[in-house]
C-alpha positions as YAML, in Angstrom:
chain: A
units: angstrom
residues:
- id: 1
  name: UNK
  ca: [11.71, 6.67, -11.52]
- id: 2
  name: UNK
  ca: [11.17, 7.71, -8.09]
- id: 3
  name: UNK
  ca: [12.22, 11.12, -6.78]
- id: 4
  name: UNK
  ca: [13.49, 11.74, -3.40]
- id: 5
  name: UNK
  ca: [15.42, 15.04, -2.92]
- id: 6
  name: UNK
  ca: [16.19, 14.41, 0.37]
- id: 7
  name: UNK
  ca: [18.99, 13.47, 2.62]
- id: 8
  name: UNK
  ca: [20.45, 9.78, 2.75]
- id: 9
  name: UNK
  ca: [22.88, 7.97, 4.65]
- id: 10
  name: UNK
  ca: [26.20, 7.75, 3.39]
- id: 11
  name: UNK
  ca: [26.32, 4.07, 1.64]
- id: 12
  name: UNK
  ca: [23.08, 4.19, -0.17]
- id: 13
  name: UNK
  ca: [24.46, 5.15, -2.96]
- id: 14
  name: UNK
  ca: [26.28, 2.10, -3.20]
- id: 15
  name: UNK
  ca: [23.73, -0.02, -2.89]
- id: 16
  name: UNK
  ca: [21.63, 1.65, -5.48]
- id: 17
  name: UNK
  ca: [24.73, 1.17, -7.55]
- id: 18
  name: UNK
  ca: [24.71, -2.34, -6.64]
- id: 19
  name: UNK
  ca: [21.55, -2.99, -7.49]
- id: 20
  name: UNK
  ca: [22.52, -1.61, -11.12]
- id: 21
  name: UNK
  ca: [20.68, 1.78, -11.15]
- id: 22
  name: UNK
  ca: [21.92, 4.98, -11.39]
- id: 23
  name: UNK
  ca: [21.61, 8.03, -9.79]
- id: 24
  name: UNK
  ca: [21.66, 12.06, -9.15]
- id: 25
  name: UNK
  ca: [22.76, 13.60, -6.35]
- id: 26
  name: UNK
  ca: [24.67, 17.09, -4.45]
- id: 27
  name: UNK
  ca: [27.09, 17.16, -2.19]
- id: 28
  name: UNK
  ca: [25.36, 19.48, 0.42]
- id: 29
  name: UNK
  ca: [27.13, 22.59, 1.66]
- id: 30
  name: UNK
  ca: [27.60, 22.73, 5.66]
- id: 31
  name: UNK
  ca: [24.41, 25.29, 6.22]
- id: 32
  name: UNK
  ca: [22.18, 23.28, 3.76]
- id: 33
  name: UNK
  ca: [23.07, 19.89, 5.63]
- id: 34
  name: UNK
  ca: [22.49, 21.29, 8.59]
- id: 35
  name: UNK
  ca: [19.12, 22.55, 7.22]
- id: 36
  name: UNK
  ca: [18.66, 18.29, 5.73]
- id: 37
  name: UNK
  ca: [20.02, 17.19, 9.17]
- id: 38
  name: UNK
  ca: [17.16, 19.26, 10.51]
- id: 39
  name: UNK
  ca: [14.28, 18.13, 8.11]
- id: 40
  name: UNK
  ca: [15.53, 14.67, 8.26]
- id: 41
  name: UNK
  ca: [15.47, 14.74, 12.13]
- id: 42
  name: UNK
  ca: [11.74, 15.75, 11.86]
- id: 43
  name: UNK
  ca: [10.86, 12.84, 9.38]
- id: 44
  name: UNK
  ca: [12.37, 10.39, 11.67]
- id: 45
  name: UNK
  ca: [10.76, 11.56, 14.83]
- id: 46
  name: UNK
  ca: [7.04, 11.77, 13.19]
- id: 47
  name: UNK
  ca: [8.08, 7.60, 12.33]
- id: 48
  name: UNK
  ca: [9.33, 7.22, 15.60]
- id: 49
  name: UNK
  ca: [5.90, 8.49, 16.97]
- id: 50
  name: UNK
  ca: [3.83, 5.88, 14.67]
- id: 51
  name: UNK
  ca: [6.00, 2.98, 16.05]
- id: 52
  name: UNK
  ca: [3.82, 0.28, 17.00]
- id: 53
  name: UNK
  ca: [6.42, -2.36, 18.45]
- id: 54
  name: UNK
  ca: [9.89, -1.91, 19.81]
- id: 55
  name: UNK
  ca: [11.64, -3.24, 16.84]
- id: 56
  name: UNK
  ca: [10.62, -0.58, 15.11]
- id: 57
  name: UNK
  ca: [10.51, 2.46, 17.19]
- id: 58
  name: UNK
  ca: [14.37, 0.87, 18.48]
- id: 59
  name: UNK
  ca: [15.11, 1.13, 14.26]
- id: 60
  name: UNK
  ca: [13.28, 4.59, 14.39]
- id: 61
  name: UNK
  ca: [15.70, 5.83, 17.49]
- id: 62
  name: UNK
  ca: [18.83, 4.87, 16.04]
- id: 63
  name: UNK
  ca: [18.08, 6.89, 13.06]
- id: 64
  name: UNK
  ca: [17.89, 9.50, 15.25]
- id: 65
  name: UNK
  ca: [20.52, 9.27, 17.29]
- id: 66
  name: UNK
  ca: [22.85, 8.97, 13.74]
- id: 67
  name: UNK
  ca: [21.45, 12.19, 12.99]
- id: 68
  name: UNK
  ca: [22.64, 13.73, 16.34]
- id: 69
  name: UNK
  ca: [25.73, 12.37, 15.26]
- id: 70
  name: UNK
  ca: [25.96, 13.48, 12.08]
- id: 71
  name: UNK
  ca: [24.78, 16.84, 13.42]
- id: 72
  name: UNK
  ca: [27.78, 17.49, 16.17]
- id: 73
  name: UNK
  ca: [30.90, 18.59, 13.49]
- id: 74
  name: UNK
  ca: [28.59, 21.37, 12.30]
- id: 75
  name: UNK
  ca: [28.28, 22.73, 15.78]
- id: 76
  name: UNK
  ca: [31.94, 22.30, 16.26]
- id: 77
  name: UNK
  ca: [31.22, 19.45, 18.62]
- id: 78
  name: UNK
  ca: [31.87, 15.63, 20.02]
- id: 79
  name: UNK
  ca: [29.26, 13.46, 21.45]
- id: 80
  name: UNK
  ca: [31.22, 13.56, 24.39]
- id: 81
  name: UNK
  ca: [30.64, 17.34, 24.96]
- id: 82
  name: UNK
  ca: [26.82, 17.18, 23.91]
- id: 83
  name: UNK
  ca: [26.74, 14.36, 26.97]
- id: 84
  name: UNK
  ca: [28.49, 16.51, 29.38]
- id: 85
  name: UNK
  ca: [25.57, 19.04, 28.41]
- id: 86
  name: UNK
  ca: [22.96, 16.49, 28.75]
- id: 87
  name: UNK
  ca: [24.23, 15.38, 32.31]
- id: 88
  name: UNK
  ca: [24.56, 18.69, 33.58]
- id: 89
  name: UNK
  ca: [20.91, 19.79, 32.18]
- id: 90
  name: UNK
  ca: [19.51, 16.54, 34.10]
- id: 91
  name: UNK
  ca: [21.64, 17.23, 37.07]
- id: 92
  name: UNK
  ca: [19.72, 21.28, 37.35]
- id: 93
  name: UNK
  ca: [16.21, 20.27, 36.04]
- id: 94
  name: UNK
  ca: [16.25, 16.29, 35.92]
- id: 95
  name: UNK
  ca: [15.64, 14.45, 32.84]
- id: 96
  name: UNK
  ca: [12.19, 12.82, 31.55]
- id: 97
  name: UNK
  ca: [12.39, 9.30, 33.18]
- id: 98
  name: UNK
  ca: [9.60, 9.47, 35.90]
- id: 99
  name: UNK
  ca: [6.41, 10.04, 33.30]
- id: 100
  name: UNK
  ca: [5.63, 13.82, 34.94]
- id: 101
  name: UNK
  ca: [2.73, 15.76, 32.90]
- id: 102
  name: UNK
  ca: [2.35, 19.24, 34.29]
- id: 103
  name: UNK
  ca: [-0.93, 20.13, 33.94]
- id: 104
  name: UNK
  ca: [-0.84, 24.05, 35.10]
- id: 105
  name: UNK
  ca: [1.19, 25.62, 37.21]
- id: 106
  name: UNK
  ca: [-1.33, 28.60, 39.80]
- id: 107
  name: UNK
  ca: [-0.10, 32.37, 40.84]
- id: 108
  name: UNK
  ca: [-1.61, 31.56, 44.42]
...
């Protein structure tokens, strides 16, 4: 029986039902799913970084981005407000599309 203790998304335990198995499980309080949210964000990012096609580092991505979804009500927030941050951060110090690795940066 395999043992996971980690955070899943929400119809999982449907299909494991589904499939006839049972199950344990917690319902997380709001500072220990932030703390999953967290962990789980790491996991998916260290996948996203051993993608080797786009199908899967597209699969990898959206995991992530339901993360930063599921993330937003603990910090009181909408995905609309967390892009209004976004835009305004690329607006002051631009965003990551043009590939720039700073190297060092001289006191001349």
């Amino acid at each position: 029986m395999p043992i996971y203790n980690k955070l899943i998304r929400d119809r999982i335990l449907e299909i494991i039902e589904k499939d006839g198995k049972t199950y344990d499980m917690e319902m997380l309080s709001k500072e220990r799913h932030e703390e999953e949210i967290k962990a789980k964000l790491t996991e998916e990012v260290q996948e996203y970084q051993s993608t080797q096609n786009n199908h899967d580092a597209l699969e990898e991505l959206a995991d992530i981005l339901e993360l930063v979804h599921a993330a937003l009500p603990l910090h009181n927030a909408t995905y609309e407000q967390l892009e209004e941050v976004r835009v305004k951060k690329k607006e002051k110090r631009g965003g990551f599309d043009k590939g720039i690795y700073l190297i060092e940066v001289h006191d001349d």
